[in-house]
The first five atom37 places (N, CA, C, CB, O) and aatype in JSON, in Angstrom:
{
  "aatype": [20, 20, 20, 20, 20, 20, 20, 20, 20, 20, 20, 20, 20, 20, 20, 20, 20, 20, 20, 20, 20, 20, 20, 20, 20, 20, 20, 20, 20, 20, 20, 20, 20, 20, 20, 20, 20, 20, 20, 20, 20, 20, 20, 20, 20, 20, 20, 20, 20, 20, 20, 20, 20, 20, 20, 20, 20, 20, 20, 20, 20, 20, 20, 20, 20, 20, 20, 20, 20, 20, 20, 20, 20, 20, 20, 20, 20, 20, 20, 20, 20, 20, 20, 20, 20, 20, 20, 20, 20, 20, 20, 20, 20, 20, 20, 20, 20],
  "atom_mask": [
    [1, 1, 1, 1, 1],
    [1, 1, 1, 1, 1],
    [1, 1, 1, 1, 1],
    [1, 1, 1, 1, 1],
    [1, 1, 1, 1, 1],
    [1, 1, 1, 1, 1],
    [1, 1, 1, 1, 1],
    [1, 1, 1, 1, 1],
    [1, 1, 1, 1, 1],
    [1, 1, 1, 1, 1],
    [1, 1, 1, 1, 1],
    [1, 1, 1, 1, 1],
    [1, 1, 1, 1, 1],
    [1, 1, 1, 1, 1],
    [1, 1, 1, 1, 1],
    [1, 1, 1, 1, 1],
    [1, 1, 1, 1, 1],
    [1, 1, 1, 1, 1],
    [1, 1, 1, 1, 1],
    [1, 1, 1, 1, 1],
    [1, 1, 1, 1, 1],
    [1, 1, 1, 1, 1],
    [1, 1, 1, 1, 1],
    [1, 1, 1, 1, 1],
    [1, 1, 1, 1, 1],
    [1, 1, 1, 1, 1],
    [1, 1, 1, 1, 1],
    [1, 1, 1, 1, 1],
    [1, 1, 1, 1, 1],
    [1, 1, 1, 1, 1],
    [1, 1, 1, 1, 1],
    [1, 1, 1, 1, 1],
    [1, 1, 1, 1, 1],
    [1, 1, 1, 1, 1],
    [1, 1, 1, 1, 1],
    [1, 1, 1, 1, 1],
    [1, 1, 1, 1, 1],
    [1, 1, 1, 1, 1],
    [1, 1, 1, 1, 1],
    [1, 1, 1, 1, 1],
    [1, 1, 1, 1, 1],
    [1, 1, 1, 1, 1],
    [1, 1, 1, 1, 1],
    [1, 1, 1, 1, 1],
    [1, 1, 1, 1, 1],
    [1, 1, 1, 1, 1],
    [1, 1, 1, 1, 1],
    [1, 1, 1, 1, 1],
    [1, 1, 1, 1, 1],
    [1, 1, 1, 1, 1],
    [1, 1, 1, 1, 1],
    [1, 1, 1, 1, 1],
    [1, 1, 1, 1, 1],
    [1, 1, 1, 1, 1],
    [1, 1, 1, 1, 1],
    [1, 1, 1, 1, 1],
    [1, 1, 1, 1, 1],
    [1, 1, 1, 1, 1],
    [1, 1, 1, 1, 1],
    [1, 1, 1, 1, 1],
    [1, 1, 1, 1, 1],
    [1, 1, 1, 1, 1],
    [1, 1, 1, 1, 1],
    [1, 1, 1, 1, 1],
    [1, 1, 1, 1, 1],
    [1, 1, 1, 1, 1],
    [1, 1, 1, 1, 1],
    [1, 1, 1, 1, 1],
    [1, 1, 1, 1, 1],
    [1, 1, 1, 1, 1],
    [1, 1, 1, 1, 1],
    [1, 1, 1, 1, 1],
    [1, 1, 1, 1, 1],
    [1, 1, 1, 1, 1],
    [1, 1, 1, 1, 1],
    [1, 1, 1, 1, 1],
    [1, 1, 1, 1, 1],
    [1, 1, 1, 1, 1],
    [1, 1, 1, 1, 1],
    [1, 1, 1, 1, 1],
    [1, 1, 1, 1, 1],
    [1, 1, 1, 1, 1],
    [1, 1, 1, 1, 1],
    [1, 1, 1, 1, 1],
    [1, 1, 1, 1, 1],
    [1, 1, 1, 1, 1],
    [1, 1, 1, 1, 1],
    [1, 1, 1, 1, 1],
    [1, 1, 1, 1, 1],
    [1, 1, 1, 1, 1],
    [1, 1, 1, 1, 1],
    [1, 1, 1, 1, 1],
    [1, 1, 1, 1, 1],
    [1, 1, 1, 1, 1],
    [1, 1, 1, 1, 1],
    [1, 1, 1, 1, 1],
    [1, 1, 1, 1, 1]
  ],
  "atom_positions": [
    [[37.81, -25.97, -31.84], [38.13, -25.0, -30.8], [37.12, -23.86, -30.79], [39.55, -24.46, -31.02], [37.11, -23.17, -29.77]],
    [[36.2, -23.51, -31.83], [35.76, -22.11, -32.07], [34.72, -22.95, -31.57], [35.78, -21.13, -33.55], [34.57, -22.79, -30.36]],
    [[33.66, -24.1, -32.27], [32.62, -24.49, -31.26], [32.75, -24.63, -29.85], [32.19, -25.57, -31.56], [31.8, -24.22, -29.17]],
    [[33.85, -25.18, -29.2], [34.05, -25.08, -27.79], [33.88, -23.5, -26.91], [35.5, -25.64, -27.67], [33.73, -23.24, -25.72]],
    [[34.0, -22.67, -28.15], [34.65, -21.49, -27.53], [32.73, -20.75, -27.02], [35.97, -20.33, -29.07], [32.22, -20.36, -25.97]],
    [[32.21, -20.94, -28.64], [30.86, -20.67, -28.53], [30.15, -21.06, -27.74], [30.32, -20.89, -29.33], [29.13, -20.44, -27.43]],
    [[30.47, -22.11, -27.22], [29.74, -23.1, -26.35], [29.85, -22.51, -25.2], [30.23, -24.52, -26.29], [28.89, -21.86, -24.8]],
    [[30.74, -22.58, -24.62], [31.14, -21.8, -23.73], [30.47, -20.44, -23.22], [32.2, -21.64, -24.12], [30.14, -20.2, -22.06]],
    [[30.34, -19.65, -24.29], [30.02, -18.22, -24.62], [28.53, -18.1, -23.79], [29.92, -17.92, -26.48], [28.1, -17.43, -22.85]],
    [[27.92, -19.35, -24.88], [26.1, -19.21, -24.76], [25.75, -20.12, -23.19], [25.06, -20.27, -26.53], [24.7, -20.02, -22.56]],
    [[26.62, -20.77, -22.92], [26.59, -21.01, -21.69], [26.84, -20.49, -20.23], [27.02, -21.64, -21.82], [26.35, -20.87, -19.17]],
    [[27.56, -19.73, -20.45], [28.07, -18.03, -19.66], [26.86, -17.45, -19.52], [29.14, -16.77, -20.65], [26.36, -17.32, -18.4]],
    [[26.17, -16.97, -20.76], [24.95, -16.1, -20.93], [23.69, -16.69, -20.57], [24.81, -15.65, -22.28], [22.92, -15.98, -19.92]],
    [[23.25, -18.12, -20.92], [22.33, -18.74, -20.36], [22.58, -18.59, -18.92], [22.24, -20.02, -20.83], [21.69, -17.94, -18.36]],
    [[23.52, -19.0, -18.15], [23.53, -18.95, -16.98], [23.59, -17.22, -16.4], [24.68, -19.9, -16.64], [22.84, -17.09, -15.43]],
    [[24.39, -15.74, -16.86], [23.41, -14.73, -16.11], [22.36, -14.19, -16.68], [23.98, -13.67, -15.69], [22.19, -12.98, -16.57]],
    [[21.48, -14.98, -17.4], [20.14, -14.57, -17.51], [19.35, -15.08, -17.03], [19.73, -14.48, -18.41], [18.27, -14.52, -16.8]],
    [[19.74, -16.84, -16.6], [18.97, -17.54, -15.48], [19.27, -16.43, -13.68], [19.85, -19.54, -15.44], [18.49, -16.21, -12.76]],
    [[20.32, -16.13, -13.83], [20.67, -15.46, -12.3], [19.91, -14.31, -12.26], [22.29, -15.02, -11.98], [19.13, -14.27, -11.32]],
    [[19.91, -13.22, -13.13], [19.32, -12.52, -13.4], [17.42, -12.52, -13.68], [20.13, -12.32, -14.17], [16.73, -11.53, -13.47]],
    [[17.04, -13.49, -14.05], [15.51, -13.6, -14.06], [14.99, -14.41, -12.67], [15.0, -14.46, -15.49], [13.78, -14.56, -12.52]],
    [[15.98, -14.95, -11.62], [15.9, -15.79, -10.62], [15.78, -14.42, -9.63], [17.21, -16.97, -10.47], [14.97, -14.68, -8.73]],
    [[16.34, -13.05, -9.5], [15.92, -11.92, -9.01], [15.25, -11.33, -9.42], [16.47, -11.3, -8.81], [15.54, -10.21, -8.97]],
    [[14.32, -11.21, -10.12], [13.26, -10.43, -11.09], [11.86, -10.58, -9.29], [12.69, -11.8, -13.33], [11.68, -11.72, -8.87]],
    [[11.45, -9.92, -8.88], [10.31, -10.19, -7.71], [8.63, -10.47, -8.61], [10.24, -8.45, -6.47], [8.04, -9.96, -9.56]],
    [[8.48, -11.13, -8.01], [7.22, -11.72, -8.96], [5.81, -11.32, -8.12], [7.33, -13.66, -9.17], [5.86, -11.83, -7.0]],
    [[4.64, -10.59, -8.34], [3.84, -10.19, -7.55], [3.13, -11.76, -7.43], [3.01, -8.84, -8.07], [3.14, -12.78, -8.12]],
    [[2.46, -11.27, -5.98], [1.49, -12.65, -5.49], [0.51, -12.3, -5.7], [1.4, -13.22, -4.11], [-0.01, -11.2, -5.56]],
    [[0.08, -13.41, -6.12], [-1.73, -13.29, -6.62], [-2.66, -13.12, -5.35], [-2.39, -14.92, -7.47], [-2.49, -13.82, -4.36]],
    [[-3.64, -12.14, -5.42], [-4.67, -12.16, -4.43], [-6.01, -13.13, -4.08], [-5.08, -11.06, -4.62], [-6.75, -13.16, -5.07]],
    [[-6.38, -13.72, -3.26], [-7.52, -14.41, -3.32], [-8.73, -13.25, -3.31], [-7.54, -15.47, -2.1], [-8.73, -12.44, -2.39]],
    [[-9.5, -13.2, -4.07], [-10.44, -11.99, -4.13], [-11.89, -12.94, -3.33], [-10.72, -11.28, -6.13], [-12.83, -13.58, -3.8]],
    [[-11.4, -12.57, -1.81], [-12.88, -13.09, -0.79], [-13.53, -12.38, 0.01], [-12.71, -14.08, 0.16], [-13.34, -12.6, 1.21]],
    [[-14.46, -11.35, -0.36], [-14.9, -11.0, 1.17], [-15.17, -10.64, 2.42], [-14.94, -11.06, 1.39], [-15.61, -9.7, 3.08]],
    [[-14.72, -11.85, 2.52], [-14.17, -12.56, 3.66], [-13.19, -12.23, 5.07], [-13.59, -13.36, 3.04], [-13.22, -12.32, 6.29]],
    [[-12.02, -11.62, 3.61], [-10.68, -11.19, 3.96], [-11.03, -9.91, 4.5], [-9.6, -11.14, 2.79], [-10.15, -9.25, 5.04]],
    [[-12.44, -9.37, 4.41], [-12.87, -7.45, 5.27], [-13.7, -7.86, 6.11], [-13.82, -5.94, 4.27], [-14.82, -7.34, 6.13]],
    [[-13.36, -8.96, 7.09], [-14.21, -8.92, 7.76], [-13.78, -7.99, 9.01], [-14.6, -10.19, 7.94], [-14.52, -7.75, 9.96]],
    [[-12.46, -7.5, 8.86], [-11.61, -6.51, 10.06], [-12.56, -5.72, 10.03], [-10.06, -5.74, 9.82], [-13.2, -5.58, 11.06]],
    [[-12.87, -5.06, 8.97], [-13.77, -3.81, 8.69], [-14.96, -3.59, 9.05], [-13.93, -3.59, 7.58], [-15.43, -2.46, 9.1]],
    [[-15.64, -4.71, 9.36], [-17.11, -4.74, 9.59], [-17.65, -4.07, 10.31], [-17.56, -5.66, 9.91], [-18.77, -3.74, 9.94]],
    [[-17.22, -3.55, 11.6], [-17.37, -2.8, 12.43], [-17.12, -1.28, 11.64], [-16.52, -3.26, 13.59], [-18.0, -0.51, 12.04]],
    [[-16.5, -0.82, 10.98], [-16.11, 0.23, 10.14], [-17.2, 0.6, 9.4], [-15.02, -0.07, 9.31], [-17.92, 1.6, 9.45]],
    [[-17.22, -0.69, 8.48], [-18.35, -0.32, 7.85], [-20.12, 0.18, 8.19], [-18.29, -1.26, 7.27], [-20.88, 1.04, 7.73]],
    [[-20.19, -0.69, 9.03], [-21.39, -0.5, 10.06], [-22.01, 0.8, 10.65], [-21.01, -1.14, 11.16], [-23.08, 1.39, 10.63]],
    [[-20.64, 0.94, 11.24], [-21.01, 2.31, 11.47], [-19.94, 3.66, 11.07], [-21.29, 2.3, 12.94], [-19.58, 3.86, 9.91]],
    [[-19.64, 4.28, 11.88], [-18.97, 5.56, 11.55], [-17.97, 5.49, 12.67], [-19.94, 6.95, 11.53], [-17.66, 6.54, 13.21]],
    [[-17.44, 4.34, 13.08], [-15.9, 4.08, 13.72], [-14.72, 3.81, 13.09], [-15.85, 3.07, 14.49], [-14.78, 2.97, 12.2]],
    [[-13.52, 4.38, 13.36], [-12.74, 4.61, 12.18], [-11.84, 3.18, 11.62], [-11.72, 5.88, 12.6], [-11.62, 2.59, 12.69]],
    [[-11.49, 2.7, 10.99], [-11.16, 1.51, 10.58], [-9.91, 1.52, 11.22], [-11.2, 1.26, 9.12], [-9.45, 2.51, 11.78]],
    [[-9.25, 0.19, 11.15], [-8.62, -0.75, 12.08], [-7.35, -0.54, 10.94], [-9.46, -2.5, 12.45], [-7.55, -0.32, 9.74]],
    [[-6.07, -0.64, 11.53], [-5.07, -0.88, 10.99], [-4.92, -2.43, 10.01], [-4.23, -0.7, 12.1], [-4.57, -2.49, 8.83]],
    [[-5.23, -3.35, 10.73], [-5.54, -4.43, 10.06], [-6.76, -4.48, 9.06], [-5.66, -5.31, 10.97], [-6.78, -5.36, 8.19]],
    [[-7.83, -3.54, 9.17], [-8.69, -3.38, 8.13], [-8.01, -2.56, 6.83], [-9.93, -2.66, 8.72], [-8.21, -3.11, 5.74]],
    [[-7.34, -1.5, 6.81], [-6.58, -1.17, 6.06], [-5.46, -1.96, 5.31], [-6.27, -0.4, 6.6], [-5.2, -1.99, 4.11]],
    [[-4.99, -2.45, 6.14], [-4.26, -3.51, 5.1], [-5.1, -4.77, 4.65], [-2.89, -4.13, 5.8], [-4.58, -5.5, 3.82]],
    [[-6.26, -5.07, 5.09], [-6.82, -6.04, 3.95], [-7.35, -5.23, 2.86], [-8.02, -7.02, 4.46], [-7.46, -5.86, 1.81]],
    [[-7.71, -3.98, 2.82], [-8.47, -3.49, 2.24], [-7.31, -3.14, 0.68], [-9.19, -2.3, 3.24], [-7.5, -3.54, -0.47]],
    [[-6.28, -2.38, 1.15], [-5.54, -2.16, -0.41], [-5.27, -3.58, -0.17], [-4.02, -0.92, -0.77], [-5.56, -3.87, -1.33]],
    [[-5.01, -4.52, 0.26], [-4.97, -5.56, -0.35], [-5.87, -6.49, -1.43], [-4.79, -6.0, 0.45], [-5.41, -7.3, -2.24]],
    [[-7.22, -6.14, -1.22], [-8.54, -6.34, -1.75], [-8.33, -5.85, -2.61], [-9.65, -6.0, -1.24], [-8.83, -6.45, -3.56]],
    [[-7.72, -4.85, -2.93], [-8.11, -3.18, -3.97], [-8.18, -4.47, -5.52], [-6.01, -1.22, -4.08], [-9.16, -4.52, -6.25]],
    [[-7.65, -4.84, -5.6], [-7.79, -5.65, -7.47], [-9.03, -6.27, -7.35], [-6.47, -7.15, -8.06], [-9.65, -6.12, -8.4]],
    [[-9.83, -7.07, -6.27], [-11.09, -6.9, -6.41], [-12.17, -6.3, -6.4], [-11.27, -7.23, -6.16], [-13.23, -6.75, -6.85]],
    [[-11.97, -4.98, -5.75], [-13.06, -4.37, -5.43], [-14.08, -3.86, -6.75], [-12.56, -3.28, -4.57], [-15.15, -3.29, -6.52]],
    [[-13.62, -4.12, -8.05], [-14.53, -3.64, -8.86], [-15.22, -5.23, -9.39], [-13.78, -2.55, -10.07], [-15.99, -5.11, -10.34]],
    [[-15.02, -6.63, -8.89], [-15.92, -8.0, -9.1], [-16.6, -7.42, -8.16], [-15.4, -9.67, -8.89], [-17.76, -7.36, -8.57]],
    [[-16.49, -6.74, -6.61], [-17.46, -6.93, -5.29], [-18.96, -5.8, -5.96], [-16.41, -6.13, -3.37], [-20.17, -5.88, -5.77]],
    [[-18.02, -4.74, -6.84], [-18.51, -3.76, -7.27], [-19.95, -4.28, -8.2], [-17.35, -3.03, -7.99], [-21.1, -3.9, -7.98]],
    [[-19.51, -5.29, -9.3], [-20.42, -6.32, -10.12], [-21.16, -6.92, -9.33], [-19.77, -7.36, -10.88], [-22.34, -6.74, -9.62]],
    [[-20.98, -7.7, -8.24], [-21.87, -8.6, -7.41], [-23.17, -8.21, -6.95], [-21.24, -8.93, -6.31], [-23.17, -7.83, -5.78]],
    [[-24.29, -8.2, -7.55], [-25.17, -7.16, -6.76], [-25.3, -7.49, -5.32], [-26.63, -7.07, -7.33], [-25.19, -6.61, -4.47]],
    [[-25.5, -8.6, -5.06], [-25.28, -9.06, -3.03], [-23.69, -7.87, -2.22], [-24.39, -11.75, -2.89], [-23.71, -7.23, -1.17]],
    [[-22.93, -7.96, -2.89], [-21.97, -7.44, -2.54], [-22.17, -5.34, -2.73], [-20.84, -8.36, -3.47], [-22.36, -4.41, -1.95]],
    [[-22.04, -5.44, -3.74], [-22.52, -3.76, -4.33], [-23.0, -2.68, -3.26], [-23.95, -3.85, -5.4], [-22.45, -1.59, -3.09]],
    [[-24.05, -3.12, -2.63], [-24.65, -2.33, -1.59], [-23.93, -2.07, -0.26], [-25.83, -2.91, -1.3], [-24.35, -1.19, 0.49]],
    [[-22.54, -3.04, 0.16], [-21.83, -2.92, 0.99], [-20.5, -2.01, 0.78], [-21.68, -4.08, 1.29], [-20.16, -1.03, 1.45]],
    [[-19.93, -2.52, -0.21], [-18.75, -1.76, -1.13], [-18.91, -0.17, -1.48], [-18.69, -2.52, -2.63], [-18.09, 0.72, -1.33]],
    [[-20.16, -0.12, -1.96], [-20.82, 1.32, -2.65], [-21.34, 2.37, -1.59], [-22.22, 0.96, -3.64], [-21.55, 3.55, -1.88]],
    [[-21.62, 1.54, 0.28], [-22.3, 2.39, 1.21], [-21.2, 3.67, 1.42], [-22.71, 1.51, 2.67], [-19.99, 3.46, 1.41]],
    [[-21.73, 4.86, 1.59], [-21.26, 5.96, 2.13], [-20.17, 5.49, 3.52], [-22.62, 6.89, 2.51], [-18.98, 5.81, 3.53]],
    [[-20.7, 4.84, 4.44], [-19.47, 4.19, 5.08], [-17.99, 3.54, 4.46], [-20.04, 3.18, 5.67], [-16.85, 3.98, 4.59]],
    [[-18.43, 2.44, 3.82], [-17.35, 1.84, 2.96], [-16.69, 2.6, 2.3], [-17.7, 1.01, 2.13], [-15.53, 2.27, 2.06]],
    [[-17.27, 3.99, 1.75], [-16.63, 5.01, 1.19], [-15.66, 5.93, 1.96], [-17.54, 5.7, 0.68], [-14.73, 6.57, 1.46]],
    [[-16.13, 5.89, 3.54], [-15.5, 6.49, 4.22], [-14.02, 5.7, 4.63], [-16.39, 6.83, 5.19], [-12.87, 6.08, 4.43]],
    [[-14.32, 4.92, 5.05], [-13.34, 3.43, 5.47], [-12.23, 3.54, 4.42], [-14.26, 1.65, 5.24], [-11.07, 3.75, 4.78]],
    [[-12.62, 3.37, 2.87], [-11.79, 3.14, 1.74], [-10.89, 4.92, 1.75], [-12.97, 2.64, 0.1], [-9.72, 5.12, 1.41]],
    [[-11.53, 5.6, 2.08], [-11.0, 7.36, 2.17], [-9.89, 7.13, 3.58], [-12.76, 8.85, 2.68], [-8.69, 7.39, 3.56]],
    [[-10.43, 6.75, 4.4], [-9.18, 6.69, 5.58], [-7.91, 6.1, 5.87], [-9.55, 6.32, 6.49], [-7.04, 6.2, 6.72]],
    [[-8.27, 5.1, 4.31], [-7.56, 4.23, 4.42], [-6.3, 4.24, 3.05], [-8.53, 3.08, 4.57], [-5.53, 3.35, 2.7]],
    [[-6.5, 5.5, 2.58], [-5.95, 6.0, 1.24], [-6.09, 4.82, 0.11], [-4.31, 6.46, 1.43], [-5.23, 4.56, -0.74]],
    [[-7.37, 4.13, 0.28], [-7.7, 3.36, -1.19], [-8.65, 4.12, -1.83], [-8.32, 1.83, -1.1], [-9.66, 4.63, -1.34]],
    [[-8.28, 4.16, -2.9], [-9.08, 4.82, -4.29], [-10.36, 4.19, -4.56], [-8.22, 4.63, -5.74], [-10.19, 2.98, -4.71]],
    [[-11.2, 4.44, -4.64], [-12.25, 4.31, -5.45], [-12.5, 3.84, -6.35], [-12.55, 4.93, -5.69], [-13.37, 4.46, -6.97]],
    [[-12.04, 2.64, -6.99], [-11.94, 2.25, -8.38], [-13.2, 2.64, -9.59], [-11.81, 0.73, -8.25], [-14.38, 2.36, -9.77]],
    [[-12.48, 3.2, -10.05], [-13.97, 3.3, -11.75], [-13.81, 2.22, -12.8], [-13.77, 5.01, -13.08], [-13.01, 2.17, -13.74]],
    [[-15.08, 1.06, -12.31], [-15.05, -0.5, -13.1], [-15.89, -0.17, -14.78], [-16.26, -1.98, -11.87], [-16.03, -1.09, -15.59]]
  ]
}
């Protein structure tokens, strides 16, 4: 009866810690491309103010921006006084890689 009872017990608990870790929100991984700023291009280019949709790729980017930062092909785009402006309008930080 007392194993039944235990049994029982740890089976109760297995099950709300499965319910409980089944609501836990799990972040989504970013594809770190590019690619994904091409909204911005026009932003960057010149001194027109970035696009709502450039802003949201952009903090979306934000976990890559210090690989684009490494890339030397990339570096000179990321690092321009524009891109600086774009990333400022767009309340993304500046990352220090």
């Amino acid at each position: 009866m007392v194993k039944v009872m235990w049994g029982s017990i740890l089976a109760l608990a297995a099950a709300l810690l499965l319910v409980t870790v089944a609501n836990i929100p799990v972040a989504e991984g970013v594809t770190c491309s590019p690619t994904e700023l091409t909204s911005c291009s026009s932003a960057f280019m010149s001194s027109s103010p970035p696009s709502a949709t450039c802003c949201a790729k952009l903090r979306e980017q934000k976990p890559c921006l210090c690989g684009y930062l490494r890339n030397p092909t990339l570096r000179q785009y990321v690092n321009s006084p524009n891109a600086k402006k774009v990333a400022s309008s767009c309340n993304v930080a500046t990352p220090n890689c």
